[in-house]
C-alpha positions as CSV (number, residue, x, y, z in Angstrom):
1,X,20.0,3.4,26.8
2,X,19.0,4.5,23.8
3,X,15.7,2.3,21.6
4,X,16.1,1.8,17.8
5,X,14.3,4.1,15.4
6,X,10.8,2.0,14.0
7,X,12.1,0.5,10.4
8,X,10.4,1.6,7.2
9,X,7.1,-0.3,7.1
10,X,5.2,-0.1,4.2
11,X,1.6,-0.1,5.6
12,X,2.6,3.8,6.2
13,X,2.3,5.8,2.7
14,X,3.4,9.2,2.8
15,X,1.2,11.6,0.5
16,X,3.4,13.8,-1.1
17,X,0.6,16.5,-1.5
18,X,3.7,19.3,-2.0
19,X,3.1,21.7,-5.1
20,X,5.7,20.0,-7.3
21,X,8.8,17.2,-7.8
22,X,11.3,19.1,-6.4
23,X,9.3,20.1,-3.4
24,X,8.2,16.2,-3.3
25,X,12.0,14.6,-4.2
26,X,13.6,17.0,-1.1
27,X,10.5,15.6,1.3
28,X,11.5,12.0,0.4
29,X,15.5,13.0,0.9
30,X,14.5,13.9,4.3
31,X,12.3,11.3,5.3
32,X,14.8,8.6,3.9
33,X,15.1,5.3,4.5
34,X,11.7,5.6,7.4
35,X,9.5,5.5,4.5
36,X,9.4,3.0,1.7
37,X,5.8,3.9,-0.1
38,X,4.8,7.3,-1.1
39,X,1.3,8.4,-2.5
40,X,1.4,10.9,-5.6
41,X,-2.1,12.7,-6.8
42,X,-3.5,15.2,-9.1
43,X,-2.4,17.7,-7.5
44,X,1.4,17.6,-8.5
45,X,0.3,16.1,-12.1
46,X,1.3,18.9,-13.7
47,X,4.6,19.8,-11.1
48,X,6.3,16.8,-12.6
49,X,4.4,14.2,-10.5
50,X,4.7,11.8,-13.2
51,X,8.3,11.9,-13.2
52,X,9.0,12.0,-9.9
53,X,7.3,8.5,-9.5
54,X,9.6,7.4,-12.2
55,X,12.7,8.7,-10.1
56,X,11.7,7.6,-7.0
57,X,10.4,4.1,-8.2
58,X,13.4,3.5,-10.4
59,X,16.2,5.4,-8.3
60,X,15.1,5.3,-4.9
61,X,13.8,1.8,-4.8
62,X,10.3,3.2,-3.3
63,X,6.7,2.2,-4.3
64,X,4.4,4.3,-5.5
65,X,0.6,4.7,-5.2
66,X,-0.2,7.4,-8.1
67,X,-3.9,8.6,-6.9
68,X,-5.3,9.9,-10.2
69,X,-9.1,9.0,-9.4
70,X,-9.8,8.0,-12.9
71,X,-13.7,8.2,-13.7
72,X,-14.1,8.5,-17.6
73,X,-15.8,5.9,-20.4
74,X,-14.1,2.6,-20.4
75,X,-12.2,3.0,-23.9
76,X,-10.4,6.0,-22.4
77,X,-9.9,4.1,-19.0
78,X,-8.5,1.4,-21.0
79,X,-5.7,3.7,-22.5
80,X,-4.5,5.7,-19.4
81,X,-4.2,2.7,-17.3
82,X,-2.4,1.0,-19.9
83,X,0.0,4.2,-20.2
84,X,0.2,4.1,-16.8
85,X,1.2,0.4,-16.6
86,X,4.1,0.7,-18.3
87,X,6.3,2.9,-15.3
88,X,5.9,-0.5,-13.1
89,X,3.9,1.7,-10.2
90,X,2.4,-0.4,-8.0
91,X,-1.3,1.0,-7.1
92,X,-3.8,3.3,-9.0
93,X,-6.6,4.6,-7.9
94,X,-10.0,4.6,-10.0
95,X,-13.4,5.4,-9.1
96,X,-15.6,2.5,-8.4
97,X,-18.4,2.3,-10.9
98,X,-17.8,-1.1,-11.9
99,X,-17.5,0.2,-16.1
100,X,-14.4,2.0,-14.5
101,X,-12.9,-0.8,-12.8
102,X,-13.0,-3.0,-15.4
103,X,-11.8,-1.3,-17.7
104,X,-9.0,0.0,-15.5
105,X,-8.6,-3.7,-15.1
106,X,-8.2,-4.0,-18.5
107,X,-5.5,-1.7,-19.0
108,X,-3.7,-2.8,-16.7
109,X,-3.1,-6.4,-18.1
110,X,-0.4,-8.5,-16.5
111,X,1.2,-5.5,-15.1
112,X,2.1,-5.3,-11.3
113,X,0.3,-2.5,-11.3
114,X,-3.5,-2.8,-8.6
115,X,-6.4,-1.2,-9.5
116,X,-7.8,0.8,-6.0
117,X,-11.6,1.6,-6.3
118,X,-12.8,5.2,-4.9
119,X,-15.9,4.6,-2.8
120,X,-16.9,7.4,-1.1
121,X,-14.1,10.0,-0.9
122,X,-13.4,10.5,2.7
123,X,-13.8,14.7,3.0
124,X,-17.7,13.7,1.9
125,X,-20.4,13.5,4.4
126,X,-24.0,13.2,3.6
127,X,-24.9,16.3,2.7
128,X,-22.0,16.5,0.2
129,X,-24.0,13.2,-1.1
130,X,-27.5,15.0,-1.0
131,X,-25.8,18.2,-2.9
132,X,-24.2,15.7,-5.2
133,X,-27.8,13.9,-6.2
134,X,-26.3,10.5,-4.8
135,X,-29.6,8.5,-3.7
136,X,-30.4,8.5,-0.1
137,X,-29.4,6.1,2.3
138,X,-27.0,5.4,5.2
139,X,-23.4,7.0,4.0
140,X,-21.5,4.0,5.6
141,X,-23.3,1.1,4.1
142,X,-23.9,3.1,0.5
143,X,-19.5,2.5,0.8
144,X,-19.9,-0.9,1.8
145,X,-22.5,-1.7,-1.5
146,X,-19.8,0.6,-3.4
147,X,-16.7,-1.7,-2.2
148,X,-19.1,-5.2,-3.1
149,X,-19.6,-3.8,-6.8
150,X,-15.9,-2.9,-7.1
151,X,-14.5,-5.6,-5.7
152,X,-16.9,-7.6,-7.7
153,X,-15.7,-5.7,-11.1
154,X,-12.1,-6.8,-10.4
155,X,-10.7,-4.5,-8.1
156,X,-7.6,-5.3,-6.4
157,X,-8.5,-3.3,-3.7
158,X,-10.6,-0.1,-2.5
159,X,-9.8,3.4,-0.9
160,X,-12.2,4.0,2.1
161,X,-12.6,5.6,5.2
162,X,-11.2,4.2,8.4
163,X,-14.6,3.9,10.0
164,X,-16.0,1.3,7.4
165,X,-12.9,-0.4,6.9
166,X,-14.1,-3.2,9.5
167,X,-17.5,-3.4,7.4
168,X,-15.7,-4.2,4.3
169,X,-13.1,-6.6,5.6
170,X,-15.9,-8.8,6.4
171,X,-17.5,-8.5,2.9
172,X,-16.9,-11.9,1.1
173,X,-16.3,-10.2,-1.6
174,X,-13.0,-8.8,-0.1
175,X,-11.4,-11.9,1.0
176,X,-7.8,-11.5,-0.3
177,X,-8.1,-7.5,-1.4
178,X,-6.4,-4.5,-0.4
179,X,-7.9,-2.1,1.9
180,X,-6.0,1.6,1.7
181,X,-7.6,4.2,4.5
182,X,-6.8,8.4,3.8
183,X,-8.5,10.4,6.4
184,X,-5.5,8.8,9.4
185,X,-4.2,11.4,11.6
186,X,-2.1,10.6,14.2
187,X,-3.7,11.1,17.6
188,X,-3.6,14.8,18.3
189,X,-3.0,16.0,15.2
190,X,-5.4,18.5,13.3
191,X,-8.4,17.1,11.5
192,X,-8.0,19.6,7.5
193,X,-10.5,18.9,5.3
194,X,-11.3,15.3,6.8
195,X,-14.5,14.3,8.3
196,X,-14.2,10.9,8.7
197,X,-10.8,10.1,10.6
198,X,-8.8,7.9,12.6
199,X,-5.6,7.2,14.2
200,X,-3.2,5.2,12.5
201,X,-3.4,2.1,14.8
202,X,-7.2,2.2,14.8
203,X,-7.4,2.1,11.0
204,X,-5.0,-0.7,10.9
205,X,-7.1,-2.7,13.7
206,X,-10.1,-2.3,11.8
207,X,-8.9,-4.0,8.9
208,X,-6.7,-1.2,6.8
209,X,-3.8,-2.9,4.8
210,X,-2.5,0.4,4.2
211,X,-3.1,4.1,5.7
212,X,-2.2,7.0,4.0
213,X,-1.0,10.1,5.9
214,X,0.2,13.4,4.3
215,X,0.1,16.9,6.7
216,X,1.0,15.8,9.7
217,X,4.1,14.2,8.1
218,X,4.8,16.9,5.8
219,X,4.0,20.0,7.9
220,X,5.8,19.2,10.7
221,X,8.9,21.0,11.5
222,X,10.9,17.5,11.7
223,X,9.2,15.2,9.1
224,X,11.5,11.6,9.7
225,X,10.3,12.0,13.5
226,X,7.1,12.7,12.3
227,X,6.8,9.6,10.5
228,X,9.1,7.0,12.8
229,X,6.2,8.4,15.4
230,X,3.5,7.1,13.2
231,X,5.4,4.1,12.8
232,X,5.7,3.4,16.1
233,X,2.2,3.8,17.0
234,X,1.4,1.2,13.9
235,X,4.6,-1.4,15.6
236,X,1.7,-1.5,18.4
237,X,-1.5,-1.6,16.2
């Protein structure tokens, strides 16, 4: 007897961390109709990531999470989330200094488009802090005072690490905002750059709205049975 493949669920977004749109348009061909959101950064700006959003928003029917990490003065904020707003993307990612988030806010006006605040990026530990002159204290509750401030700015939501993603859920100030958690890796599956990881259920227990999973999906020899794995492991979350 044979069980039905997990549906698309759209707590899973795929990062499409593949050097350009065409690499990224013949990923989501193959992955299909088992994944419905899809994470584009930086690092395929200049590949055509731009308009591969457009094509696979528009076309495809997907959404999209563009992850440009926007930290800049808030006039400039203003404009590039307000440029952004316009392609009818659904999340963007800022960093969290509150100038930042409310101008992002700003920008994007009554657009569909949510504002995710950075707090600590998740390949950080504290020593990357301490190189960075970040002031001392406890890496996990500097992300928690990060996430209060952001969500306090007007975030719609914040990017953080699985392992605080409890602690912010029970900040007040994130009753009715998103939580998104990068550094997921499916049990077994190699840790890259990550230092701060869990598996996809775990994240999602904690208090994740969203996890965000890119390698394991994308380097593996059969990427749709990557990903209807990691969905079924979230069906049980």
């Amino acid at each position: 007897m044979s069980h039905p493949m997990p549906l698309a669920d759209d707590r899973l977004i795929v990062a499409l961390d593949v050097p350009n749109a065409l690499a990224g348009l013949a990923l989501a061909e193959k992955l299909g109709d088992a994944v419905s959101f899809y994470k584009i950064g930086l690092g395929m700006l200049t590949g055509g990531g731009l308009a591969l959003a457009n094509e696979l928003k528009q076309e495809h029917g997907k959404r999209i999470f563009l992850d440009m990490k926007f930290f800049d003065i808030g006039a400039t904020i203003t404009a590039a989330v307000r440029g952004i707003a316009q392609y009818d993307l659904d999340f963007l990612t800022v960093h969290g200094d509150p100038h930042v988030v409310r101008a992002a806010k700003e920008g994007a006006g009554g657009s569909g488009l949510k504002i995710l605040a950075v707090t600590v990026l998740t390949s950080l530990d504290r020593a990357d802090l301490d190189e960075g002159l970040m002031r001392p204290g406890d890496l996990a509750e500097l992300t928690m005072e990060r996430a209060a401030r952001a969500f306090s700015a007007g975030a719609d939501g914040v990017i953080a690490s699985p392992q605080e993603a409890a602690a912010i859920r029970a900040l007040p100030e994130a009753a009715g905002k998103l939580i998104v958690t990068p550094g997921v890796r499916p049990a077994g599956a190699d840790l890259g750059d990550q230092k701060r990881v869990a598996t996809p259920g775990n994240a999602l227990r904690a208090g994740a709205d969203h996890v965000v999973i890119g390698r394991p999906i994308w380097q593996a020899a059969d990427p749709r049975a990557a990903a209807q794995a990691v969905l079924a492991e979230m069906a049980h979350a």
